[in-house]
C-alpha positions in Angstrom: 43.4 111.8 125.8 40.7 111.9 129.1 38.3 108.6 128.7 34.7 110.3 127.6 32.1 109.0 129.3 28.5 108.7 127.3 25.3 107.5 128.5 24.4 104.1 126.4 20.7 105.6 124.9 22.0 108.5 123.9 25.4 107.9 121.7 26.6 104.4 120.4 30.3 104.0 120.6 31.8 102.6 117.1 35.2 101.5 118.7 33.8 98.5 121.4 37.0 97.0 121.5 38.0 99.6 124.1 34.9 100.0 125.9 33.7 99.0 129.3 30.5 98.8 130.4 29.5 100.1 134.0 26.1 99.9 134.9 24.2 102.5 132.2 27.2 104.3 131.1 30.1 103.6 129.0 33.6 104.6 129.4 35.7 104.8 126.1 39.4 106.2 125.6 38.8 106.4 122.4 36.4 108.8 120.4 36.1 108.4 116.8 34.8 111.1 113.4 31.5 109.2 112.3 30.5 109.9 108.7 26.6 109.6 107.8 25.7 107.3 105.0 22.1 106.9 104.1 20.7 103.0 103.2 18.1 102.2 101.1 15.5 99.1 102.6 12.0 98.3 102.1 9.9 99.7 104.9 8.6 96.1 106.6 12.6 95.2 106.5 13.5 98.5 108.7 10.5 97.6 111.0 10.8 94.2 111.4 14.4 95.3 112.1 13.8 98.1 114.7 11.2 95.7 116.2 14.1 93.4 116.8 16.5 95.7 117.7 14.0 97.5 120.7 14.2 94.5 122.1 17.8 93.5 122.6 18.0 97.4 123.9 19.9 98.6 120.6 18.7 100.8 117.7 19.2 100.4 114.1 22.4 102.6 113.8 23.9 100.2 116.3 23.1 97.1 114.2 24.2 98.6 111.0 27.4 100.0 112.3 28.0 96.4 114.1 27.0 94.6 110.6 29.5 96.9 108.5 32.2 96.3 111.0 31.7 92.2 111.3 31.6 92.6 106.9 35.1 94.7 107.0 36.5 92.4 109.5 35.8 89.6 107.8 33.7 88.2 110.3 30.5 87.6 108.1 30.6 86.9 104.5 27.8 88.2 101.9 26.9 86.4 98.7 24.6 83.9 96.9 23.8 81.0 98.3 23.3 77.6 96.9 19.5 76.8 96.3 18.8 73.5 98.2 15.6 71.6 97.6 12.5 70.5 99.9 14.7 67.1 100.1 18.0 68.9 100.8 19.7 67.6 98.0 21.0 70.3 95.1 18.6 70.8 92.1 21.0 69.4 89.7 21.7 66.2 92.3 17.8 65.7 92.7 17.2 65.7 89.2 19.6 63.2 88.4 18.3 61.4 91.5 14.8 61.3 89.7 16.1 60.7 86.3 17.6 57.5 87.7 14.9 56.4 89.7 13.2 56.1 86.0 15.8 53.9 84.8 15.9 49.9 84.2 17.8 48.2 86.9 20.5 45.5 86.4 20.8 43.8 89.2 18.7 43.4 92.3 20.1 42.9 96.0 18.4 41.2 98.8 20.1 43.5 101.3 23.6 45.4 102.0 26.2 42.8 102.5 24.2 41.8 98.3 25.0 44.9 96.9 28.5 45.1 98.4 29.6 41.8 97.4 28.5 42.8 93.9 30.4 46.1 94.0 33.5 43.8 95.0 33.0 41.5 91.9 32.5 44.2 89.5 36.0 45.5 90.6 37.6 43.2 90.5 36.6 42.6 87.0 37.2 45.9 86.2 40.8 45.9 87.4 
């Protein structure tokens, strides 16, 4: 198959593993079928989006095709994630955290080496 060779504003190239870039053109070996899927997003999304996108000299197509192929690669992953407080600590951590700060404390320590010592003791006795 002849290389194609397609001016970078015009046509995005899906296959960049093969391309080359020379000056304002690229050179591909490789064309591929596209199919056309249509995405639903809130309007300030897509803007905020294209906004971006202008100015890294890409369009949205581009950034959707490169997001879909980084997803099927494995490259990103998508999914919840864990909901970390003002204090960086996990809800349920800081909640016990506060819940302990509430409680009567047994022993008092005048610094570190204190409170190690005691920790020592106590495992001793425990053994």
């Amino acid at each position: 198959m002849r290389p194609a060779i397609m001016i970078t504003k015009r046509v995005v190239i899906l296959d960049t593993k093969q391309v080359k870039s020379y000056n304002s053109c690229r050179i591909s070996t490789n064309i591929h079928m596209s199919t056309y899927s249509t995405i639903s997003i809130d309007t300030a999304t897509k803007n905020r989006a294209a906004k971006r996108a202008k100015k890294d000299r890409m369009n949205i197509s581009f950034i959707t095709r490169l997001l879909l192929n980084d997803y099927a690669d494995g490259k990103i992953t998508v999914g919840s994630q864990m909901a970390i407080t003002e204090n960086g600590f996990t809800p349920a951590f800081e909640e016990a955290v506060l819940a302990a700060e509430n409680e009567e404390c047994s022993e008092a320590f005048e610094g570190a080496n204190d409170a190690i010592a005691f920790l020592h003791k106590e495992s001793k006795r425990a053994a």
